[in-house]
N, C-alpha and C positions, 0 to 999 in steps of 0.2 A: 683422692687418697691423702691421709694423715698423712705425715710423719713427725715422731720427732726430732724438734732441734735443736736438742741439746747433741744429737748424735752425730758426732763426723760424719760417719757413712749418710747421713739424711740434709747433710748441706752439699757434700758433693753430691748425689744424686739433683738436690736442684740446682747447684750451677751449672751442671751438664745442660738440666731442663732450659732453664734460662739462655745459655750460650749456644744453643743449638735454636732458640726463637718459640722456645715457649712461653705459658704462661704457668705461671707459681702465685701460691697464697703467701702472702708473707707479715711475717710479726713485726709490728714496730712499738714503740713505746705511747705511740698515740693511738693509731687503730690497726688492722689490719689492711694493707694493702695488695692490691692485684698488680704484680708485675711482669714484666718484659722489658728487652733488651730495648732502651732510650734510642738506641742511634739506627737500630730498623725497624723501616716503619712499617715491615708486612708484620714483625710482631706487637706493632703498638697499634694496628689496624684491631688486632686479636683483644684488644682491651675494650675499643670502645664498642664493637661487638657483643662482646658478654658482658657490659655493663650496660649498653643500650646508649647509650653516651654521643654526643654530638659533637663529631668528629672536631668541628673549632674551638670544642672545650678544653682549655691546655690540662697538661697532666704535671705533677712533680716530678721532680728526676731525683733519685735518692744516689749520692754516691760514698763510699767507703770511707772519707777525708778530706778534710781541705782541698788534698793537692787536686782532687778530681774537678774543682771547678776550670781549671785553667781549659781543661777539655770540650767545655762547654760553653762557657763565656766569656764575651770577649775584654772585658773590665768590670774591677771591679772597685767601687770606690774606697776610700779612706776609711767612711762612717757606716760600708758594708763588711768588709773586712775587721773591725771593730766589734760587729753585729756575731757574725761569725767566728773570732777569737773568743769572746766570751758567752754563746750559746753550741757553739755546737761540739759534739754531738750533742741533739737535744732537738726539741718541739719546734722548730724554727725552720721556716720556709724563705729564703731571700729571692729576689725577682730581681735577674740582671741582665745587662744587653746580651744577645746570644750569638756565638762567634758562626758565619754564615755555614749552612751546609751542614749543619750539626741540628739533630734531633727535630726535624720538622714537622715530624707526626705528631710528635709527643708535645712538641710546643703550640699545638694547633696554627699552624704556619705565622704563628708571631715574631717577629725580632728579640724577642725576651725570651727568658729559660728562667723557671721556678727550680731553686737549688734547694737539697734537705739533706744532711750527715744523721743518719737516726742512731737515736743513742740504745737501741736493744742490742744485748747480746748476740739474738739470733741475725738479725737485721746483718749486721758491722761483720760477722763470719760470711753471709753467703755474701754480699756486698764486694767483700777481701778475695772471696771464693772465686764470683766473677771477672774481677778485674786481674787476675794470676796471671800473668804472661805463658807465654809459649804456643803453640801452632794448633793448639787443641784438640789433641789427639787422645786426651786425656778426659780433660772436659765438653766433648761434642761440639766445640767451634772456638773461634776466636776471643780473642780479650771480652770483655763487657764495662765498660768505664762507668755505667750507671744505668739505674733501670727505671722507669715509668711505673710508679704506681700509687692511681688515685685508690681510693678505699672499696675493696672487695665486696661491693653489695653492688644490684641495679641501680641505674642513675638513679640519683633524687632521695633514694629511701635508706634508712636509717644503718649508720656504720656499722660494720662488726667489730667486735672485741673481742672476741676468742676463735681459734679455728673454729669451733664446730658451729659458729654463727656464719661463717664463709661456706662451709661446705651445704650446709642447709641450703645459701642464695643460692650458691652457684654452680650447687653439682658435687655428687661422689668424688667424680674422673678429674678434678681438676687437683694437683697435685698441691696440696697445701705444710706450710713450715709449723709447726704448732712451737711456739714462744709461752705461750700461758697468756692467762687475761692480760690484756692491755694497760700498763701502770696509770697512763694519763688518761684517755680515754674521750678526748675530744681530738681534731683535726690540729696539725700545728698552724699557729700563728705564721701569717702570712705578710713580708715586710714589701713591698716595691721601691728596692734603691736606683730606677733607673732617669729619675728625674732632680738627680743632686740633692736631694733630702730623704728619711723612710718615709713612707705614707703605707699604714696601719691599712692592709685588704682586708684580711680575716682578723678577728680574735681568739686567742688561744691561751692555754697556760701560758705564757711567757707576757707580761703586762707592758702597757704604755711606758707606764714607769719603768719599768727596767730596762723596756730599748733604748729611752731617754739615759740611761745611766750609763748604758754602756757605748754609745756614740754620742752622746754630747747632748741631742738635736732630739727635741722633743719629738714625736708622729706625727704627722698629718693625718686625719681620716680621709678617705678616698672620696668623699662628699667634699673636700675643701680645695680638690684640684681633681675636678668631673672628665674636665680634656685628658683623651688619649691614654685613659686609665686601662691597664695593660688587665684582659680577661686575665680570671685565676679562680683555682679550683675553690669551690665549695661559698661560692657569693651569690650564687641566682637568689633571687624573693624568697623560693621557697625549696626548699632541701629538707635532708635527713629528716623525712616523716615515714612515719610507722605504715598499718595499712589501716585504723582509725583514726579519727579527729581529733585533733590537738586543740583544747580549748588556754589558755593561760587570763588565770585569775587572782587576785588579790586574795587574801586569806576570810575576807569580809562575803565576795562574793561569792567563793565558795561556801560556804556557809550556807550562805544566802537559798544558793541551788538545792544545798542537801535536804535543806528544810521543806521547799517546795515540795520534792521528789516525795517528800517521804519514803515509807516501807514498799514502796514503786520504784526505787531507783534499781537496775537493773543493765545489765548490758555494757558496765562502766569500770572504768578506773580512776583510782585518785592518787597521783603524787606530791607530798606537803609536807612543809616544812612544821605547819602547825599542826596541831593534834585537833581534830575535825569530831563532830558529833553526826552519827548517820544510825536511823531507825531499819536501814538495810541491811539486810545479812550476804548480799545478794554483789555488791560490790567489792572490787578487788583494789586492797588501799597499800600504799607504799609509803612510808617517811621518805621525805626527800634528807636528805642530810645539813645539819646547819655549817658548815664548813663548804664551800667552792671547788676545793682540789677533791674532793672527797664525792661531790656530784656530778661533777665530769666524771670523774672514772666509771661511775655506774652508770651513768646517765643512759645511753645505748641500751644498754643492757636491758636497764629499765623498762625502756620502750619496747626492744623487744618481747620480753617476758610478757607488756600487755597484748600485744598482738597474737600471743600464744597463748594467752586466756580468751581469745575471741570475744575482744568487748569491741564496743563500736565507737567509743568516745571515751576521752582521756582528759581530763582537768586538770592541768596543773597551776601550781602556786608559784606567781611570775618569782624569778628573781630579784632579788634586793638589786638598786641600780647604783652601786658601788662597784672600783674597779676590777676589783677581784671579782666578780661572777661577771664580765662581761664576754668572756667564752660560755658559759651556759646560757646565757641570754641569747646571743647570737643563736647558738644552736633551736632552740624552743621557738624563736621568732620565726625561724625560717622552717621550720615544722609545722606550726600554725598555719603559716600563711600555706600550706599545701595542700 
């Protein structure tokens, strides 16, 4: 079930949901996500069930504000707290020691907790909504200090950015917050401050550069300190793939293919940046956008629309490998490889 969330009456109805140990679709500014209440784990059992998900796969905790990390974590550094003063709310995932006994489902029983303050509208209301004090007589159970929610589709395959992309994955009956399209439209950037410096897990809207700007300390990539690198959502080899094949090609070798193909090219789609020549009438083709912020957001989108043309294979035009598109890169890489 829709609702909207722009409507009081449709955020209480899901904190109830939420506080009472359900699951909810929920808007964020990056994609949507599937959640349930972070600190039980019969309702974060509920997640990795209808995502299909590996119960040691940690999940984010999204909470309403700063002050919700003291809840969950047990320190946090200097040059995290830094990280957090000037991103959040916003696309930004911090990985901090995890205070014992707190969220062990949802952390996939790690010593660490992946933090996120999401900057939607919707998000930051039911968020407030959960965490309301009083005996829950009102809202169907107890406080909610933060909720689990990795992204609303099956493991592995491709995020949703708008409710009616979650309610397709995941069912009529699953009670969804509809926010409207997703503004950012890639997963947030994922920082690990639990080794006295960030090291860069994921890339996302939020750039090297910038976390360098605003704690001091340049990123480490996760490949520069291999030990005891703390799992975190959305870094297997191969992720967010469609239900065709993701090929990624230089603008040369596409070409190259259309030519072969000729007025036989069939069954396919093209996303690019460049403007392609094809004797195919038969092919379903998409500009990719020359702008980074502007391909993330569609990106998903993208993919799914090809999967809803039932083609079989998908070609796209790699990335420039400059710092701004290195969340779409990430994304398209781990698509490929699936």
């Amino acid at each position: 079930m829709i609702l909207d969330g722009k409507q009081p009456e449709s955020i209480a109805a899901a904190a109830r949901a939420v506080r009472s140990g359900a699951l909810l679709g929920l808007p964020t500014e990056t994609v949507y996500g599937l959640a349930a209440d972070a600190s039980s784990d019969a309702a974060v059992a509920q997640i990795f069930a209808a995502k299909g998900r590996p119960s040691d796969h940690p999940l984010i905790v999204h909470v309403a504000d700063a002050s919700g990390i003291a809840h969950f974590a047990s320190e946090v550094p200097a040059f995290a707290q830094a990280l957090v003063d000037a991103f959040w709310p916003g696309p930004l995932t911090i990985i901090l020691p995890r205070r014992p006994g707190v969220a062990t489902a949802a952390t996939g029983g790690q010593d660490s907790v992946g933090l996120r303050c999401p900057a939607h509208p919707v998000a930051h209301a039911l968020l407030t909504a959960c965490a309301a004090p009083g005996d829950g007589s009102e809202l169907g159970g107890p406080p909610v200090w933060g909720v689990a929610a990795p992204s609303a589709n099956r493991f592995g395959r491709v995020s949703p950015t708008t409710a009616r992309h979650v309610a397709d994955e995941l069912g009529e009956d699953l009670l969804v917050l509809d926010g409207g399209p997703c503004g950012v439209g890639i997963e947030s950037t994922i920082v690990d401050c639990t080794r006295g410096m960030p090291v860069l897990l994921r890339p996302g809207a939020i750039t090297r550069a910038q976390i360098a700007r605003a704690c001091g300390i340049a990123p480490l990539s996760k490949e520069d300190l291999p030990a005891h690198t703390p799992r975190a959502s959305g870094t297997l080899e191969a992720h967010y793939a469609p239900n065709a094949k993701v090929r990624l090609m230089d603008a040369k070798a596409l070409q190259t293919g259309l030519d072969l193909l000729g007025a036989d090219a069939a069954n396919m789609a093209i996303y690019a940046r460049t403007a392609l020549r094809t004797r195919s009438s038969r092919l379903v083709m998409r500009r990719m956008p020359d702008d980074a912020s502007a391909t993330a957001q569609q990106l998903f989108a993208v993919l799914r629309s090809f999967d809803d043309a039932g083609v079989k294979l998908i070609w796209i035009e790699a990335p420039p490998a400059t710092p701004e598109w290195e969340g779409v890169r990430d994304r398209l890489q781990r698509a490929a490889a699936a």
